[in-house]
GUNU-579368 format. One line per 5 residues: number of its first residue (from 1); for each residue x, y, z of C-alpha. Coordinates in nm, 3 decimals. Layout:
N
NUM = X Y Z  ... $
This chain:
350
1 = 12.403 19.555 6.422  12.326 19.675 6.788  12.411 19.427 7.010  12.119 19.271 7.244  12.212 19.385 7.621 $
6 = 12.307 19.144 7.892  12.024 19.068 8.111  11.942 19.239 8.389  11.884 19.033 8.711  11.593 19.093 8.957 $
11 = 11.515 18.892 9.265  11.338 18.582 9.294  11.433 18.414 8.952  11.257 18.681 8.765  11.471 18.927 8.501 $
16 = 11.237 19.222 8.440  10.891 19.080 8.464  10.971 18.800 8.302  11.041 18.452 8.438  11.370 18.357 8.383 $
21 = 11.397 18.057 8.105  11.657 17.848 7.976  11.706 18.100 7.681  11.847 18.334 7.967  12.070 18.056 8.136 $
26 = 12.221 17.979 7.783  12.283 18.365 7.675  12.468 18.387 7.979  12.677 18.053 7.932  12.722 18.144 7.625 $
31 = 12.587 17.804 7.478  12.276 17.698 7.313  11.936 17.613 7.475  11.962 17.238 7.427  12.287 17.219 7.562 $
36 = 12.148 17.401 7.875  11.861 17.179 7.896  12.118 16.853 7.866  12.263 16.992 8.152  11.980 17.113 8.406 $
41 = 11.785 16.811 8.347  12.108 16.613 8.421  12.090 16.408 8.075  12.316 16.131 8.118  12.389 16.023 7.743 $
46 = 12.478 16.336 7.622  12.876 16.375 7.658  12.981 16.734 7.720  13.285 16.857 7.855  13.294 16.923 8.223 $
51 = 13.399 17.282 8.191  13.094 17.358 7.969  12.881 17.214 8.231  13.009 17.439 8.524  12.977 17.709 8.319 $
56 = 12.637 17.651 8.258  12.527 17.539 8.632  12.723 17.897 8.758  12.502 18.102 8.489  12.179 17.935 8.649 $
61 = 12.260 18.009 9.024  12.358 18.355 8.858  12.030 18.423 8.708  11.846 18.178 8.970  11.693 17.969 8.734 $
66 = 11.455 17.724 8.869  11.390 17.409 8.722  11.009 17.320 8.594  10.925 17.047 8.782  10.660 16.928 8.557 $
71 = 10.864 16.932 8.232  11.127 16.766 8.402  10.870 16.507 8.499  10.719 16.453 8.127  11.060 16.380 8.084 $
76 = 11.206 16.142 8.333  10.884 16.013 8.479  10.970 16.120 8.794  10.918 16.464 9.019  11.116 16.356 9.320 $
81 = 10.798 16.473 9.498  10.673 16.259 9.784  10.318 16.326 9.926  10.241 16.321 10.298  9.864 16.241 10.380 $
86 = 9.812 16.306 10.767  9.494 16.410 10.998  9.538 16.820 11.066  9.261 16.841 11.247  9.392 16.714 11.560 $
91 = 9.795 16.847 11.510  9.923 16.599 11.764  10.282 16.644 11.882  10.372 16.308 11.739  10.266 16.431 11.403 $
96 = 10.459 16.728 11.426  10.751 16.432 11.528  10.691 16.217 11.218  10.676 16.552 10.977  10.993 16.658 11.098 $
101 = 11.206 16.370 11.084  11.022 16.325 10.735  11.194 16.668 10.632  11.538 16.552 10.771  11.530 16.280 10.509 $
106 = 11.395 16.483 10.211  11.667 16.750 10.256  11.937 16.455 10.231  11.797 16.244 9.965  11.722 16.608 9.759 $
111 = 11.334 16.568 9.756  11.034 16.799 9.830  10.749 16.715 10.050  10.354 16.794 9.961  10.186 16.752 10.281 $
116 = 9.817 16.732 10.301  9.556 16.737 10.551  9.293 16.446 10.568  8.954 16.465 10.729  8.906 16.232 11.071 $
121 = 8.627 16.070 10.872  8.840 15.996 10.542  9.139 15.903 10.780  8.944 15.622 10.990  8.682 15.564 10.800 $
126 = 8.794 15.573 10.430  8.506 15.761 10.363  8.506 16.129 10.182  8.698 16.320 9.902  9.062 16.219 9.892 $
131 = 9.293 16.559 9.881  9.404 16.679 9.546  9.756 16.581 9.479  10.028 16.717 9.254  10.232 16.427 9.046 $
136 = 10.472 16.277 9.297  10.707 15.965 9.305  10.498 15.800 9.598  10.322 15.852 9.915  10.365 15.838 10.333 $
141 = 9.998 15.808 10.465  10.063 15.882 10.844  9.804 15.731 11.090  9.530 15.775 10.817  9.547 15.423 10.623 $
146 = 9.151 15.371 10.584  9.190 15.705 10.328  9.369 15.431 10.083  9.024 15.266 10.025  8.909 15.603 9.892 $
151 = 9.255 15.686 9.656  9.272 15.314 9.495  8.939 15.354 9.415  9.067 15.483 9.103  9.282 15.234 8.918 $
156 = 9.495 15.488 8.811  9.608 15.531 9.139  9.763 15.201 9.174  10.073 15.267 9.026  10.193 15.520 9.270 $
161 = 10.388 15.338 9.573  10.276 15.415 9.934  10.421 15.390 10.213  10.190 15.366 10.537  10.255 15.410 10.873 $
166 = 9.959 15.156 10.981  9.856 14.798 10.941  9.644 14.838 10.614  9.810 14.685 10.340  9.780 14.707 9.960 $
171 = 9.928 14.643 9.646  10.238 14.838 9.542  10.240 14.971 9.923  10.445 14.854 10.234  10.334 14.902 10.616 $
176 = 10.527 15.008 10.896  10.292 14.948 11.234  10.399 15.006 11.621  10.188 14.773 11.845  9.991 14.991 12.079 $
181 = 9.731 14.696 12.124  10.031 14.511 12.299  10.148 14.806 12.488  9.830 14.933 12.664  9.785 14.582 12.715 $
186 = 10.113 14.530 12.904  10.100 14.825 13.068  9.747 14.759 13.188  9.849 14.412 13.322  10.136 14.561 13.538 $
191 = 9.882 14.739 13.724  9.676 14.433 13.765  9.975 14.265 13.873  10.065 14.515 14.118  9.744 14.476 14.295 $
196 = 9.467 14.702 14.117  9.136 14.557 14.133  8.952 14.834 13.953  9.086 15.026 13.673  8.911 15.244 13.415 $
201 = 8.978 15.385 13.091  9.007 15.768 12.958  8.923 15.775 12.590  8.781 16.079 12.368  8.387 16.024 12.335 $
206 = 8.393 15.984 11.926  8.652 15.699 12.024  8.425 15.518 12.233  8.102 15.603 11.990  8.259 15.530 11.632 $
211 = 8.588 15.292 11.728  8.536 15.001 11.947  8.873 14.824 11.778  9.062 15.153 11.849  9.393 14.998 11.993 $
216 = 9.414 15.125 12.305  9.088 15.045 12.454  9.114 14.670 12.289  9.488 14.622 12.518  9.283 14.733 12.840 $
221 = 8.992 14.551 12.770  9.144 14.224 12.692  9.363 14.265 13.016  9.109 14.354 13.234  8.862 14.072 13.078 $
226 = 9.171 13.838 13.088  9.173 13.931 13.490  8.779 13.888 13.513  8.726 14.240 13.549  8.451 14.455 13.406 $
231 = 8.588 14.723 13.138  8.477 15.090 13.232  8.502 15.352 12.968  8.486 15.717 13.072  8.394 15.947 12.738 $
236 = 8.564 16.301 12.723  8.436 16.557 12.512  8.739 16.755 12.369  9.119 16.715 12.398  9.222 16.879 12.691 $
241 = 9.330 16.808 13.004  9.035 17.039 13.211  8.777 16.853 12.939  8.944 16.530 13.119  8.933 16.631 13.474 $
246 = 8.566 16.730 13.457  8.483 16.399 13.283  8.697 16.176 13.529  8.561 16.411 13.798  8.198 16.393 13.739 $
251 = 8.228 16.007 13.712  8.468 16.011 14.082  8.181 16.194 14.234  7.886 15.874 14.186  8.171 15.614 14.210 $
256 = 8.462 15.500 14.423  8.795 15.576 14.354  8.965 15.333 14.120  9.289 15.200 14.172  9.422 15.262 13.806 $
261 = 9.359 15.460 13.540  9.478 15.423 13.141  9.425 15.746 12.923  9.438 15.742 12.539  9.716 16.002 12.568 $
266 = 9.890 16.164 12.817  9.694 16.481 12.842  9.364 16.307 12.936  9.592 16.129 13.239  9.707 16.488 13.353 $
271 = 9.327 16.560 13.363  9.266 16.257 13.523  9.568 16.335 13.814  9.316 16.659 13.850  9.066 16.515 13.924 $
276 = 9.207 16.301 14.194  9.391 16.543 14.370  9.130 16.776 14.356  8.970 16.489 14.615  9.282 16.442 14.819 $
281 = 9.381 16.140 14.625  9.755 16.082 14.572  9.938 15.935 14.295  10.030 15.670 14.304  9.929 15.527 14.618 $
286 = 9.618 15.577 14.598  9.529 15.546 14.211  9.838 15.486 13.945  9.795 15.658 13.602  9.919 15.567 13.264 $
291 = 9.941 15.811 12.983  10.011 15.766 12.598  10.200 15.923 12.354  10.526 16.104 12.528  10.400 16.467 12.558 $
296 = 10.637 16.734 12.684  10.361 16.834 12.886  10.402 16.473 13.111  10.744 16.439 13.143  10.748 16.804 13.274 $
301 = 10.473 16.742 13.514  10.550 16.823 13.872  10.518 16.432 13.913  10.645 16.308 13.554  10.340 16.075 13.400 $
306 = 10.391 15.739 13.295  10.401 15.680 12.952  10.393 15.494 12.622  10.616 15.656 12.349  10.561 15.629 11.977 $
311 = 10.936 15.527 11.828  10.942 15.794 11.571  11.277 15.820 11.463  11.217 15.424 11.374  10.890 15.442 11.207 $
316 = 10.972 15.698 10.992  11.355 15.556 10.888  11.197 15.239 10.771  10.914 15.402 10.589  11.114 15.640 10.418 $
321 = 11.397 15.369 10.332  11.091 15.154 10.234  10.953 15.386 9.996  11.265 15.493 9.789  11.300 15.099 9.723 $
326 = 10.919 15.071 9.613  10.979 15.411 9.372  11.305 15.215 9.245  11.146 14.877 9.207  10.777 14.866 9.234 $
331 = 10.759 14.497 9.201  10.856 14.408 9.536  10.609 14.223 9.732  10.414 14.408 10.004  10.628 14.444 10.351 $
336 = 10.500 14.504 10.657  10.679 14.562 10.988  10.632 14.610 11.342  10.797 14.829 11.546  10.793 14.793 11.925 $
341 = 10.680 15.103 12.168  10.879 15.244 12.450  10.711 15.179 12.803  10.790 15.464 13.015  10.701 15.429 13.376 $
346 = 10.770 15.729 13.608  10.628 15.906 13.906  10.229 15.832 13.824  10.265 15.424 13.845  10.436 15.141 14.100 $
């Protein structure tokens, strides 16, 4: 009888045209398909002898076999998948922070990340088509929490444990928050304290329009209403700092000069130290500016912007350590923590 050939390998876990199988991996070991499958899928009450099993995990990295993730799931009930919901249609530096300290901890705890975009409106609204999602252990909803309202509208949904960085809260779900309320608050009271009598606030114009809880503008109001002052808003169409200057500068030219200025992120306070010194204005003596958010853009800033920074590396530890205990246990009650910001003052404040 002719003997069947050795396969031949190609790249990419394929041998031939074909995909390579478990069949392949055990021809190679030299052992059946079951006993590969035991193996690969990590089977812990099926005794084989250690040798057996190296020589059946050296055939797969020889042929690269790679495992199906959705058999192995139909079989353990789990995918070690986690899925990341976060708003892509404003990339913000900070999210780029969160998704790469999120990959730091997938890579040591051997998991794979689905990361998908959610619409502004689904993400602070809870309103619109939740994204499609693959089978995964649980869920990190970054700064889009309202999008749960849409997801748990479907029972089924229920049993998959989230973790959201956020103050919504749900069943089978823990919350990890950072108090920017409290921070633009304090941060707007030192410049009361230091003497401003006038200080206005630089917000994106769908902020103003749609939010009027949005966290930043609720610290500065309550510390300007606190000091008897009147709030003033100042809408900026767009995200950049030029869209801010020309907004901060068309208000500067029917208005006096305030004294301080708070920015919904640190881009909109460059704009706003534009504007100023476009009218021979300087920082801080004449007007002190607050930023949010940390950019690299403000701490390299001819005069480094003072800031609030978003503790990251914290946020994301607990979430992450959070979630692995939900997946492990979903039983445990709801948890919900809050993580104190980072007040940064530099060259833009007294």
């Amino acid at each position: 009888m002719e003997q069947a050939s050795e396969p031949t390998l190609l790249k990419n876990g394929f041998i031939g045209m074909k995909r390579v199988t478990l069949a392949d991996v055990a021809a190679i070991a030299g052992v059946s398909v079951k006993t590969v499958s035991h193996v690969l899928s990590g089977n812990p009450t099926v005794r084989l002898p250690e040798t057996t099993r190296a020589k059946v995990r050296e055939a797969a990295d020889q042929v690269g076999y790679r495992a199906n993730r959705l058999a192995q799931a139909m079989q353990s009930g789990r995918t070690d998948l986690i899925s990341v919901w976060i708003p892509l249609e404003r990339l913000l530096p900070v999210y780029q922070e969160y998704l790469y300290q999120l990959s730091l901890r997938a890579q040591a705890s051997d998991k794979g990340l689905l990361v998908s975009g959610v619409g502004q409106e689904l993400a602070y609204a809870g309103q619109g088509e939740t994204p499609k999602s693959w089978p995964v252990d649980g869920m990190i909803v970054i700064d889009a929490g309202k999008s749960i309202n849409s997801f748990r509208d479907d029972s089924r949904n229920n049993q998959i444990p989230l973790s959201i960085l956020g103050f919504e809260q749900f069943t089978n779900a823990d919350s990890v928050g950072w108090d920017v309320a409290l921070s633009s608050y304090q941060v707007n009271k030192s410049m009361l304290d230091s003497g401003c009598k006038s200080i206005v606030h630089i917000s994106h114009d769908w902020v103003l329009a749609d939010y009027p809880r949005e966290q930043r503008r609720r610290g500065y109001a309550e510390a300007m209403e606190e000091a008897g002052l009147e709030p003033v808003f100042i809408g900026v169409k767009g995200d950049s700092s030029q869209a801010a200057r020309e907004a901060f500068g068309e208000y500067l030219e029917s208005n006096p000069v305030p004294e301080g200025v708070s920015s919904f992120n640190d881009r909109l306070a460059i704009g706003a130290i534009l504007a100023l010194e476009s009218r021979g204005c300087k920082v801080p003596q004449d007007c002190q500016v607050w930023g949010f958010g940390d950019m690299p853009e403000s701490r390299s800033w001819p005069t480094p912007v003072s800031s609030i920074r978003t503790p990251t590396v914290e946020i994301i530890e607990q979430a992450w350590t959070w979630l692995l205990e939900r997946i492990d246990d979903p039983s445990i009650e709801p948890r919900l923590a809050s993580i104190a910001m980072e007040i940064l003052p530099r060259g833009t404040s007294r």
